[in-house]
C-alpha positions in Angstrom: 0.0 0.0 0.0 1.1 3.4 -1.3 -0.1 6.5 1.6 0.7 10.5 0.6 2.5 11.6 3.9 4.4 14.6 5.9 7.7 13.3 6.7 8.5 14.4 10.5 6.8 17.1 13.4 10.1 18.3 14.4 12.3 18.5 11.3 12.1 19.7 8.0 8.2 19.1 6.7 9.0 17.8 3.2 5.8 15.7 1.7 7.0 12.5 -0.1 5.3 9.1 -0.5 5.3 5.9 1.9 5.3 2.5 1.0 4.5 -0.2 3.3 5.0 -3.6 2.1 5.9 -7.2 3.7 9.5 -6.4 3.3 9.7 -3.2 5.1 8.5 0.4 5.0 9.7 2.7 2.0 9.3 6.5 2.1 10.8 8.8 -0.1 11.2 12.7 0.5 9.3 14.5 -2.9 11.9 17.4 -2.8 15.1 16.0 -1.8 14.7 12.5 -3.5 16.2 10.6 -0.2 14.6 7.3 0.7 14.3 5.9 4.6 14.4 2.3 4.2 13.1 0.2 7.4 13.3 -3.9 7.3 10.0 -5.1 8.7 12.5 -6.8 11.1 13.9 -3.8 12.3 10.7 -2.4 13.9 10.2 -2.8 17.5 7.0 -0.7 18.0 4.4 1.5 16.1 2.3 4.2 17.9 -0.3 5.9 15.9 -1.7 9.5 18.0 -3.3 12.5 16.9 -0.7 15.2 15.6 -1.1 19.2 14.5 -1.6 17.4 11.0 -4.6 15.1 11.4 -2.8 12.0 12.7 0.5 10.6 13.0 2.7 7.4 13.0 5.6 6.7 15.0 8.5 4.3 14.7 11.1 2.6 16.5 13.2 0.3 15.6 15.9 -2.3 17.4 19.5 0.2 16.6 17.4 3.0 18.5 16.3 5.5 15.1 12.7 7.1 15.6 10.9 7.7 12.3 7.9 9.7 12.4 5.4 11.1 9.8 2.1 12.3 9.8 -1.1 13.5 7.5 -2.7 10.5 7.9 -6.7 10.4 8.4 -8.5 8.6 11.1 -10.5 6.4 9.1 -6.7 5.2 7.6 -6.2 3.7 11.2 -7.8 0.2 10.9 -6.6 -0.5 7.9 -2.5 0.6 9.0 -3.4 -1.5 12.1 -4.5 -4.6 10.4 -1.4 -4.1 7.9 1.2 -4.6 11.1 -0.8 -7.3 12.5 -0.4 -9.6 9.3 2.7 -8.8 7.9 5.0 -7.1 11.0 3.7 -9.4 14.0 3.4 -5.6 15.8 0.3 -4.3 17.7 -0.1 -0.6 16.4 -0.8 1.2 19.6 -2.9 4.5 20.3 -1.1 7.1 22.4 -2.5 10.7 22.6 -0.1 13.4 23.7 -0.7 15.4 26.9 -2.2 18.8 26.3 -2.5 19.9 29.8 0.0 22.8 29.3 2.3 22.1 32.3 5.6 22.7 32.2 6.9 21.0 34.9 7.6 17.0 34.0 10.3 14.2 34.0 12.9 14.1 30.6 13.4 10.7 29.3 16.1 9.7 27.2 15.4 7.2 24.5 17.6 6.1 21.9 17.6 8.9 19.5 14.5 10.9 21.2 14.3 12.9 24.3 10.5 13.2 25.6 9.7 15.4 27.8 6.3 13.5 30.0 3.9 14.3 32.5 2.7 11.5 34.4 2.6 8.1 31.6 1.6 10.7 28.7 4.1 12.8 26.4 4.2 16.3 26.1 6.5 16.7 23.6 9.7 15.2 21.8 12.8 16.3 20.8 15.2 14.3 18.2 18.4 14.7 19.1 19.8 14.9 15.8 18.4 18.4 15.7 20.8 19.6 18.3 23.5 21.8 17.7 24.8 22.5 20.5 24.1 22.1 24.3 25.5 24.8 26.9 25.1 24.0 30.8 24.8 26.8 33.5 23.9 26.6 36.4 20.7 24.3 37.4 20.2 25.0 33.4 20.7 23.4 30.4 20.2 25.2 26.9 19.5 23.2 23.2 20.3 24.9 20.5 18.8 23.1 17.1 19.8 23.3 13.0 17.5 25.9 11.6 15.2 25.0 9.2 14.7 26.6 6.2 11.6 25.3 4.8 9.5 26.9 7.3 8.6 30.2 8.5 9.0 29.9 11.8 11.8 27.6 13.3 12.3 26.6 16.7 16.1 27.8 17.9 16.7 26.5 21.4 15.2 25.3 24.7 16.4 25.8 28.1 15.5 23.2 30.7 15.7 23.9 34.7 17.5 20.8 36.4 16.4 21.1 40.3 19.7 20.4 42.2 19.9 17.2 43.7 23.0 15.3 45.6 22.9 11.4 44.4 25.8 9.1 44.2 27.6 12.4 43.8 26.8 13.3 40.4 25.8 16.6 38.8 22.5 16.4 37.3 23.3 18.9 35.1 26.4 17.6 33.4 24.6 14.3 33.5 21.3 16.0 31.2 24.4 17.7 29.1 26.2 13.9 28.7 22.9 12.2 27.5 22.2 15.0 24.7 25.7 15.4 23.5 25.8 11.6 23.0 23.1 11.7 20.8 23.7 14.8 19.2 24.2 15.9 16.1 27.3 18.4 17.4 30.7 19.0 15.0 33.9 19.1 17.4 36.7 18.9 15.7 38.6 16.5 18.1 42.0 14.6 16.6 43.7 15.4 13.2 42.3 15.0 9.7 42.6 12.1 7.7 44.0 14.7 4.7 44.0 18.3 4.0 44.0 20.0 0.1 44.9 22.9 -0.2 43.9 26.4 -1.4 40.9 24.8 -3.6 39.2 27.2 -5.7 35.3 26.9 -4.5 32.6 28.5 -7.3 29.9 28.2 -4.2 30.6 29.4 -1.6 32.9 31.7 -3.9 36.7 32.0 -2.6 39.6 29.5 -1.8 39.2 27.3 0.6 41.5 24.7 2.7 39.6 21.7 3.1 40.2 19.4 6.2 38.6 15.8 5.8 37.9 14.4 9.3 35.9 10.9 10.0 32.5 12.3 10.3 32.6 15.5 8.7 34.2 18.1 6.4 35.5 21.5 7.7 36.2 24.5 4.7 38.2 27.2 6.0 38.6 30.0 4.0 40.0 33.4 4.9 37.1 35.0 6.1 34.4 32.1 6.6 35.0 28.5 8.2 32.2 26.0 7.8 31.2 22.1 9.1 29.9 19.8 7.0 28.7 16.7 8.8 28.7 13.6 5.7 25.3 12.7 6.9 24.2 16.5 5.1 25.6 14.9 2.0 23.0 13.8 -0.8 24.5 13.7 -4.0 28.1 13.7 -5.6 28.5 15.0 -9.3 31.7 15.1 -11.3 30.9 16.7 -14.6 33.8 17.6 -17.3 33.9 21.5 -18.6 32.9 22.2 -22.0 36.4 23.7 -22.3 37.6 19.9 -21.7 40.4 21.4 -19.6 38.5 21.5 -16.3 36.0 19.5 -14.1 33.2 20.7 -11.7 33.6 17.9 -8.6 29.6 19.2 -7.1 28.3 18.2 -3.6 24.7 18.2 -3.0 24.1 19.2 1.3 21.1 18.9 2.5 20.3 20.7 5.2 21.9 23.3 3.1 25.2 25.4 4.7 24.3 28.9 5.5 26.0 32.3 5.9 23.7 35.0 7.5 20.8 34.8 5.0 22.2 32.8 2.1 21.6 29.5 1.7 24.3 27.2 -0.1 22.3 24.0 -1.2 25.5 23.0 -3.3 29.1 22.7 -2.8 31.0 23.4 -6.0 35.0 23.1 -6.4 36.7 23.9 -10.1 40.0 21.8 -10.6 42.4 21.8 -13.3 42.9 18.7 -14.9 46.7 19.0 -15.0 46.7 19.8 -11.9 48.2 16.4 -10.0 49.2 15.6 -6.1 51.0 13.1 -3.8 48.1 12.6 -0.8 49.0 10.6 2.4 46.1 9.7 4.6 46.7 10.2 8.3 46.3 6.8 9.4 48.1 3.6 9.5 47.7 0.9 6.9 45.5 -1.1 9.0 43.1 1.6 10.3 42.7 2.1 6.6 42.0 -1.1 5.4 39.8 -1.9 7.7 37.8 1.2 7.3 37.8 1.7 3.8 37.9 -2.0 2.6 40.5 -1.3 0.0 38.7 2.1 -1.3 41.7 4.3 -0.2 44.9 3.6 0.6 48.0 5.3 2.6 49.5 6.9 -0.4 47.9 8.0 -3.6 48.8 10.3 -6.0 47.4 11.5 -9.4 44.9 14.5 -10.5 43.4 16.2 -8.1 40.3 16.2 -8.8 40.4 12.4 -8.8 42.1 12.3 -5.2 39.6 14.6 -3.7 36.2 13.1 -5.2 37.9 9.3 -4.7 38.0 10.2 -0.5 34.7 11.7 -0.6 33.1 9.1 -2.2 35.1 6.6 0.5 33.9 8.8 3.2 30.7 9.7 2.4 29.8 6.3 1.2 27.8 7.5 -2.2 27.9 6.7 -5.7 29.6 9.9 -7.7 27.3 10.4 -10.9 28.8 11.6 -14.0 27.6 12.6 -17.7 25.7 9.8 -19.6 25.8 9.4 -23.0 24.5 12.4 -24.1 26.6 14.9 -26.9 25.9 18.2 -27.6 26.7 19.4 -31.4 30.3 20.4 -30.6 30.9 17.3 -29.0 30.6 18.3 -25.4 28.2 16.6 -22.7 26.6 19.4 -21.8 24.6 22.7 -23.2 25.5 26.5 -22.8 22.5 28.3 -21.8 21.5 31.3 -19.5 19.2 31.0 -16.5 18.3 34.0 -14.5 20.4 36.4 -16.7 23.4 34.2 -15.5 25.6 32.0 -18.2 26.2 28.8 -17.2 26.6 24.5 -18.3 23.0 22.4 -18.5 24.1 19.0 -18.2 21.5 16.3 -19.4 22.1 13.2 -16.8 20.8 9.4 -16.8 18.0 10.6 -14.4 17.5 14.1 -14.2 19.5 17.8 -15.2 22.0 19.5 -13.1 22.8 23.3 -14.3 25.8 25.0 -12.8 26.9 27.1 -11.7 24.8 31.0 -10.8 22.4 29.9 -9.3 23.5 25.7 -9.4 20.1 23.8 -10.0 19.3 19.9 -9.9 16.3 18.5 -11.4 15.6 14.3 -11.3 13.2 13.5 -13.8 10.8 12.2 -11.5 10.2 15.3 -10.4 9.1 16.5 -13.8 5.9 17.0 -14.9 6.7 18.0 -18.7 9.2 20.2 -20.6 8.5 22.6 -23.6 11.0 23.7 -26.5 10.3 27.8 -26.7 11.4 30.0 -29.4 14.0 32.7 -28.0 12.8 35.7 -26.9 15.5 38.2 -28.3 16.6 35.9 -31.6 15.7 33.0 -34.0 18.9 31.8 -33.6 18.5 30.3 -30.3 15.6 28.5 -28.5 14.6 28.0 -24.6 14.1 24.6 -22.9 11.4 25.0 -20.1 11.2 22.4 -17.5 8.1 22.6 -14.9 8.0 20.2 -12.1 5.1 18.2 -10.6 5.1 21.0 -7.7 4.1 23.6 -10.4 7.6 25.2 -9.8 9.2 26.1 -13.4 13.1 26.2 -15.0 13.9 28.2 -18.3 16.9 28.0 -20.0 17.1 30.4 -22.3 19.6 31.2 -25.3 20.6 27.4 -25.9 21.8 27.4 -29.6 19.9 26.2 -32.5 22.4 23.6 -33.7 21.8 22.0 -29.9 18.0 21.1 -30.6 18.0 17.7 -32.4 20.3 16.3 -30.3 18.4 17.6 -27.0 15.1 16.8 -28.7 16.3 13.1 -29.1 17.8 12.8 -25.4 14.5 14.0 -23.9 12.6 11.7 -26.2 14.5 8.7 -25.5 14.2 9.5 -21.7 10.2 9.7 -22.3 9.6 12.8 -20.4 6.4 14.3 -21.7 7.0 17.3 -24.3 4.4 20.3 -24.0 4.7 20.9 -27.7 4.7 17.0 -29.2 2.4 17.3 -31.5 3.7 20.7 -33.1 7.3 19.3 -33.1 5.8 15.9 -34.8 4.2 18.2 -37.5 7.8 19.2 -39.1 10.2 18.1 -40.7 12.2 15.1 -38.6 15.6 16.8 -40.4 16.6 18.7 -37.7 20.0 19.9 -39.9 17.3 21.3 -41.8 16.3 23.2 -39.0 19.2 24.5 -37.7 20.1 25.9 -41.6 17.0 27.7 -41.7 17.0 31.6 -40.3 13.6 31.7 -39.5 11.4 29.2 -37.4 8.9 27.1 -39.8 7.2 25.1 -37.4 4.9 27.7 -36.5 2.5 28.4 -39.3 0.8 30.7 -37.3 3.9 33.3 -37.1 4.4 32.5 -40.9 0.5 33.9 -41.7 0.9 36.8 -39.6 4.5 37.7 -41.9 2.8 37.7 -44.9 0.3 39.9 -43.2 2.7 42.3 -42.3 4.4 42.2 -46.4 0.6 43.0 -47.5 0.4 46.1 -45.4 3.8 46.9 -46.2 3.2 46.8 -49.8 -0.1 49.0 -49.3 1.7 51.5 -47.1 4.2 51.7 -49.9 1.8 52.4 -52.7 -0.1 55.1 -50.9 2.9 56.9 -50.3 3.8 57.0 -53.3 0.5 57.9 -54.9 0.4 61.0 -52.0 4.1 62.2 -52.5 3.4 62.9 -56.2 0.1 64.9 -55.4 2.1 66.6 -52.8 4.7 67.7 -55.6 2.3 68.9 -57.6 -0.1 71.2 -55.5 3.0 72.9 -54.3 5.3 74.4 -57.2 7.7 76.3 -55.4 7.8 78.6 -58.8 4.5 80.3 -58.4 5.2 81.2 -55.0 8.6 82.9 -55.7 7.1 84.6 -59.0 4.7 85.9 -56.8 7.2 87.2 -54.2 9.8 88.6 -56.9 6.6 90.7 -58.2 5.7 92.4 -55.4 9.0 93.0 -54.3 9.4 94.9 -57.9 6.1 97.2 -56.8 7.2 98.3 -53.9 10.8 98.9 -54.9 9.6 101.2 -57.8 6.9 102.8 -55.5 9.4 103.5 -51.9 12.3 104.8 -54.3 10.5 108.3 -54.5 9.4 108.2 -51.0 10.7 110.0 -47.9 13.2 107.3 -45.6 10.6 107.5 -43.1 8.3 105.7 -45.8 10.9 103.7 -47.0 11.0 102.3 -43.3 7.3 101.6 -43.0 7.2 99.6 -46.2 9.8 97.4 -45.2 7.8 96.5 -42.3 5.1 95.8 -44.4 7.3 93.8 -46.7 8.4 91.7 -43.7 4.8 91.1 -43.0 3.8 89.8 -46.3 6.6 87.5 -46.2 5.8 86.1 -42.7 2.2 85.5 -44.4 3.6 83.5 -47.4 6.1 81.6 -45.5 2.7 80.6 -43.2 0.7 79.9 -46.1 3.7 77.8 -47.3 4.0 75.8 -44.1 0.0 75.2 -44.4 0.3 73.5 -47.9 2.9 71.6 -47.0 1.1 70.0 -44.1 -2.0 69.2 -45.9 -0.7 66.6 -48.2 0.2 64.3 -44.4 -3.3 64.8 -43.4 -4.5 63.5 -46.7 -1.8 60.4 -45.8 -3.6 59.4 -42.8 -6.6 59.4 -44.4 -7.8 55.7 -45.1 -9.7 55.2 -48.9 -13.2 53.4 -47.3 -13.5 51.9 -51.0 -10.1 50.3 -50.3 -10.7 46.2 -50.0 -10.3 44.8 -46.2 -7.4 42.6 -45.2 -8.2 38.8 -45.1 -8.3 37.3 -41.9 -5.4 34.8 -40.9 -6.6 31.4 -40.0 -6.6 31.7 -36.1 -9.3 34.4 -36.6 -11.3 32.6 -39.0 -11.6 29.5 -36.4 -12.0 32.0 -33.4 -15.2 34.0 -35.3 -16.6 30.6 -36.0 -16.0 29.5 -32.4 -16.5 32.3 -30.1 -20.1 31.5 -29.4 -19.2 28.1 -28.4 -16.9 28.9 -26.3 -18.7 31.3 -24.6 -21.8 28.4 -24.1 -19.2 26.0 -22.3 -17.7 28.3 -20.3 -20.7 30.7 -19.2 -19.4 34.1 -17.9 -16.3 33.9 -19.0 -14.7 37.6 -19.7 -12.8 38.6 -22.9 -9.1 38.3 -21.7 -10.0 35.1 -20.2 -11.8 33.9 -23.5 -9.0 35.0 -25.5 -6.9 32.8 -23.6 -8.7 29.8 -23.3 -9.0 30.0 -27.8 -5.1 30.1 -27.3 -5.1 26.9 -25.6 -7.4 25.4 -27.6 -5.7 26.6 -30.9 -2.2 25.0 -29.8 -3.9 22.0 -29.0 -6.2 21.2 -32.1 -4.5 18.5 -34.3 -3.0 19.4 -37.4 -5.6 18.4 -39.8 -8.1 20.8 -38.4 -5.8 23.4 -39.0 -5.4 22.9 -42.6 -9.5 23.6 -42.9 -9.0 26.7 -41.8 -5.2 27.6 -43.2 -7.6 26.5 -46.4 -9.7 28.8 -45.9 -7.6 31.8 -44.7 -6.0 30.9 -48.5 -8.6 31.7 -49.9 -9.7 34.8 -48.5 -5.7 35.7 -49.2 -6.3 35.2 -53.3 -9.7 37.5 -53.1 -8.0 40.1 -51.3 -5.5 40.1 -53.8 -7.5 40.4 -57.0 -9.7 43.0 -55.8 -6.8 45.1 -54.7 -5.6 44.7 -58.2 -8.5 46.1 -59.6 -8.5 49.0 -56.7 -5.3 49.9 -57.9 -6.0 49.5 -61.2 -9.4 51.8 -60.9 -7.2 54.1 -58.8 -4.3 54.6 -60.8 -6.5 55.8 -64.1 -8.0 58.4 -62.1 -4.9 59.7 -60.3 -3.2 60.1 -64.2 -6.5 62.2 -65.4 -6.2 64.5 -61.9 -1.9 65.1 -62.9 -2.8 65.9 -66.4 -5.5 68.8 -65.3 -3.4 70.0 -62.8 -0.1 70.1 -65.0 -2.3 72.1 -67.8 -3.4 74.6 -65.1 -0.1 75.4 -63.8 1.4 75.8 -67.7 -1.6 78.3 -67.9 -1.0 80.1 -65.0 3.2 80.2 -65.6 2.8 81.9 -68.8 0.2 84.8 -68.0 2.0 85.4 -64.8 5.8 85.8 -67.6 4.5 88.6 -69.5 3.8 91.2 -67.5 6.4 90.2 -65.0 9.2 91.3 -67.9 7.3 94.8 -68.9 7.4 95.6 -65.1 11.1 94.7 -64.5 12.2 96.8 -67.6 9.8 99.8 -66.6 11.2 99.8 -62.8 14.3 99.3 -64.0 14.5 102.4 -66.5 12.8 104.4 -63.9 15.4 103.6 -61.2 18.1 104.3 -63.3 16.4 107.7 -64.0 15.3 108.6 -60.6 19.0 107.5 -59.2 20.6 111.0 -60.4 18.2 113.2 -59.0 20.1 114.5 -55.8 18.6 116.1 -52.3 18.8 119.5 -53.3 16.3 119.6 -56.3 13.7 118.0 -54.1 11.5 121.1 -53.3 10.5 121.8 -49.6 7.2 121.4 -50.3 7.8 118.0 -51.1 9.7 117.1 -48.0 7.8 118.4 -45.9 4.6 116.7 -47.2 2.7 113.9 -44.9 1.9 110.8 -45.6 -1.1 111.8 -48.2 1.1 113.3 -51.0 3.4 110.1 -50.6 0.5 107.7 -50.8 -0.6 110.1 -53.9 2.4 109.6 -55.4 2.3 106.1 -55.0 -0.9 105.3 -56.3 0.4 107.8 -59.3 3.6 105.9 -60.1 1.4 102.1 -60.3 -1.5 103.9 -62.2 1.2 105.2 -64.8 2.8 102.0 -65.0 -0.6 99.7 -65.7 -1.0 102.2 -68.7 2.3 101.8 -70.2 1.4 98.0 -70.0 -1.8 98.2 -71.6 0.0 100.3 -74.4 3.0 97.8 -74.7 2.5 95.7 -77.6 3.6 92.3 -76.8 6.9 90.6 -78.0 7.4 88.1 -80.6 8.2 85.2 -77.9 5.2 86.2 -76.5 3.2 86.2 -79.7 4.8 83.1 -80.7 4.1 81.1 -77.4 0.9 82.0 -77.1 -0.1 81.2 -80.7 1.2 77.9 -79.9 -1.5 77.3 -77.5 
């Protein structure tokens, strides 16, 4: 029988599964992968009582452990009860705990557990593994415990009063002290190490770092930071080559992790060269270490280092040292550069799971895994991301993996039938995946090739239109009427100021400036209207088709809305998404038919807009271009007969001096000026009338 349960009240509360069978019990921790194996012959007595989690079960077995675990449900108690009866030979007993809330009681010390009791019932229990360290003081004795970083709220010490008491001489303080320390789970570095290395470069925790093997754990010093590592912490063992093939990652896996004020270190990684070599000597004698290692190790060794420091620990910590499988990336390597977190780093693909190292270092078993997706990149179509999302909902990218490295990943996940988000999509292609990594743009998605062509139809439009605009906008402004136009009445009011008084003189240039302001406005104006006419959109002009998604969405919108009653519009929109990724391939093709189809229509009636459009826009260039002609050539005659009359009458009026200008004259207003003025142009209109006009003239205009 298979039961979901809480391993442990006290400790770390990681969920996991437990198997009871006639062999033993089985339970293994969901997040950390370990597995407590217990003979059925092992166990001495099972006591089922109601814990903070519904209700609990607790071992003991004949070398003293205590394994507990809870989140069982009362109706599960028969059945667990008739279990140990048939197959373990052990009465499962009810035991309540005492909830009185005294605090005064009798300790008990029992293999690995202390219980604290009042009367014949337990208040609570303490595993003395959890113990850190124990201070005495007087009629006192303090527990501190590991912390524990899964939960919120840890428990960090307990102080116990010991009443003094005189029997057989001894201190019952020290005596309490003695009974936890024996049990305890406290590092004190007593005797020399078995072997020392030296000045090892350590990735995490970053720095160099001596490291002291002793019997039951391993101490790092560094220059600023010292840390204890009992073996018991010690999970996993990885040696994994660099894709430089010049160095090797040797990685420890600690659980509980090794902390340094608020950062956690859940891996131990040291970088070794691999020409680095050594001469090691164990400090022991060649018995001691046959008999301890069984032939595993032996007084004197020598070769690479990393090979003498991951051959003790494995000796030591008694665990198998995993290493790259049979997996090769497209260079040849056995693992994958990719980025996780904004942080480069090494995905390698094991025999039963993924470790990434080293920013933040990340192990993944494939048990764990629930599926894993191939992602186009973000940034560029010349890499892709590899998503992997556990059974605990938690999820892994690894982004910026190069193309070249997807068939051969593809195959290794395949082979190691994990289930792939995007099967069906990736079964849909082409199974050449050299083809795939030649190719600059992504062709499995059909969806992101439809919405390119989209975007070269509207380009193509937007193109058109500008052009069609920019030559109307060229011709509605000639930039020689408007300077013909200036030139003249700059000729006026030259002739007319040059008799004037200076005083005059100065007012007409003002006006002169003001007239020019006005043009240059009127100038800015025409220019502008020709963008307003861009923005403009023709409401003859044919609609874009749809692409195939929006066909099948129009069509389905109403359905979807029926089966999911309520539903609002983002949430609708999603829930087509996941619908459209999911739909098999030959339901696409209806509507990629269809969205065709509507493509070739669009098409031909643009032609014949454009064609319609194009006829009209020649018979609007030819009017204007006629008009302007017009316009040019009555605007040239007179424009002459006025620049050789002012000009003969400058030349004239130049030579007259100051002194035969009669007082009358200068001292006359404004009136006689503007007389004068008005008598000058009046003059100059009759001379024009009575000019007959030049040959050119005659000639051009008989032309027309």
């Amino acid at each position: 029988m298979v039961v979901p349960v809480h391993l442990g009240l006290f400790s770390q509360q990681n969920d996991g599964r437990l198997r009871l069978s006639r062999q033993g019990i089985i339970f293994k921790n969901s997040k950390t992968g370990k597995v407590d194996n217990i003979q059925a012959g092992e166990l001495t007595e099972g006591i089922w009582r109601r814990v903070a989690l519904g209700h609990g079960l607790k071992l003991l077995t004949k070398n003293g452990h205590v394994y507990k675990y809870d989140g069982f449900r009362e109706s599960e108690f028969e059945k667990l009860s008739d279990f140990f009866k048939t197959h373990y030979r052990l009465e499962l007993m009810e035991k309540d705990l005492c909830v009185k809330g005294w605090n005064w009681g009798t300790v008990k010390f029992g293999g690995q557990l202390l219980s604290f009791d009042i009367g014949d019932q337990p208040v609570f229990e303490i595993p003395l593994s959890n113990v850190s360290q124990c201070t005495t003081g007087k009629n006192e004795v303090t527990l501190e415990f590991h912390q524990n970083d899964d939960a919120e709220v840890s428990l960090m010490e307990v102080r116990f009063y010991v009443p003094p008491t005189q029997e057989d001489g001894v201190d019952p303080v020290e005596a309490f002290a003695q009974n936890v320390l024996s049990k305890a789970d406290v590092i004190q570095a007593t005797g020399d190490a078995i072997c020392i290395f030296r000045e090892l470069q350590c990735l995490t925790p970053r720095g160099r770092y001596d490291i002291r093997i002793y019997p039951t754990f391993l101490h790092l010093h560094g220059k600023t930071f010292d840390y204890k590592i009992p073996y018991t912490t010690v999970l996993r063992l990885f040696l994994l080559p660099h894709k430089d093939q010049r160095q090797m990652f040797f990685v420890i896996s600690l659980d509980p992790p090794i902390k340094q004020g608020q950062t956690r270190y859940h891996f131990l990684i040291l970088l070794f060269s691999k020409d680095e070599d050594i001469s090691l000597t164990l400090n022991m004698n060649e018995e001691e270490v046959e008999k301890r290692f069984e032939g595993r190790l032996t007084k004197n060794m020598s070769g690479s280092l990393y090979e003498m420091v991951s051959r003790v620990m494995k000796a030591l910590v008694n665990r198998k040292i995993t290493v790259p499988g049979n997996f090769q990336g497209h260079s040849g390597a056995q693992c994958i550069t990719c980025s996780y977190k904004a942080s480069s780093g090494l995905l390698y693909p094991l025999e039963r799971g993924f470790i990434y190292v080293h920013k933040p270092p990340v192990h993944i078993r494939f048990d764990e895994i629930s599926f894993v997706n191939f992602a186009r990149g973000t940034t560029t179509t010349r890499s892709f991301d590899f998503e992997i999302e556990t059974k605990q909902g938690t999820q892994y990218t690894f982004s910026s993996i190069e193309r070249e490295e997807y068939g051969k990943l593809f195959d290794f996940v395949n082979a190691k039938k994990l289930n792939i988000k995007n099967r069906g999509l990736k079964e849909g292609m082409n199974p050449s995946y050299d083809e795939y990594a030649d190719s600059d743009e992504d062709q499995h998605d059909a969806y992101l090739e439809r919405m390119k062509e989209e975007g070269k139809i509207r380009e193509e439009n937007a193109n058109d239109s500008s052009d069609d605009s920019g030559e109307e906008t060229d011709e509605s402004f000639n930039p020689g009427e408007e300077e013909e136009d200036v030139a003249e009445e700059f000729d006026s009011n030259a002739s007319a100021s040059s008799s004037s008084n200076e005083g005059d003189s100065d007012r007409d240039e003002k006006k002169r400036k003001q007239l020019k302001k006005a043009k240059m406005a009127k100038d800015r104006k025409s220019r502008k209207k020709p963008t307003e006419v861009k923005k403009g959109k023709d409401p003859n002009a044919p609609k874009r088709p749809m692409s195939a998604y929006m066909l099948w969405l129009n069509a389905s919108r109403e359905k979807i809305k029926s089966d999911h009653p309520g539903i609002s519009i983002t949430d609708l929109s999603k829930k087509a998404g996941e619908i459209w990724k999911g739909m098999s391939k030959e339901k696409k093709e209806e509507w990629d038919r269809k969205a065709e189809d509507a493509r070739r229509e669009y098409e031909k009636a643009m032609k014949e807009y454009e064609g319609g459009r194009g006829e009209s826009s020649k018979r609007d260039k030819s009017k204007k271009k006629k008009k302007v002609k017009v316009k040019m050539e009555k605007k040239s005659t007179p424009s002459r007969g006025s620049s050789s009359k002012s000009s003969s009458r400058q030349l004239s009026e130049s030579f007259k001096s100051k002194e035969f200008v009669s007082s009358d004259e200068s001292s006359s207003g404004e009136n006689k000026s503007k007389k004068k003025r008005r008598r000058s142009e009046d003059s100059e209109e009759e001379d024009l009338a009575s000019t007959p006009p030049s040959s050119e003239d005659s000639g051009s205009a008989s032309d027309e």
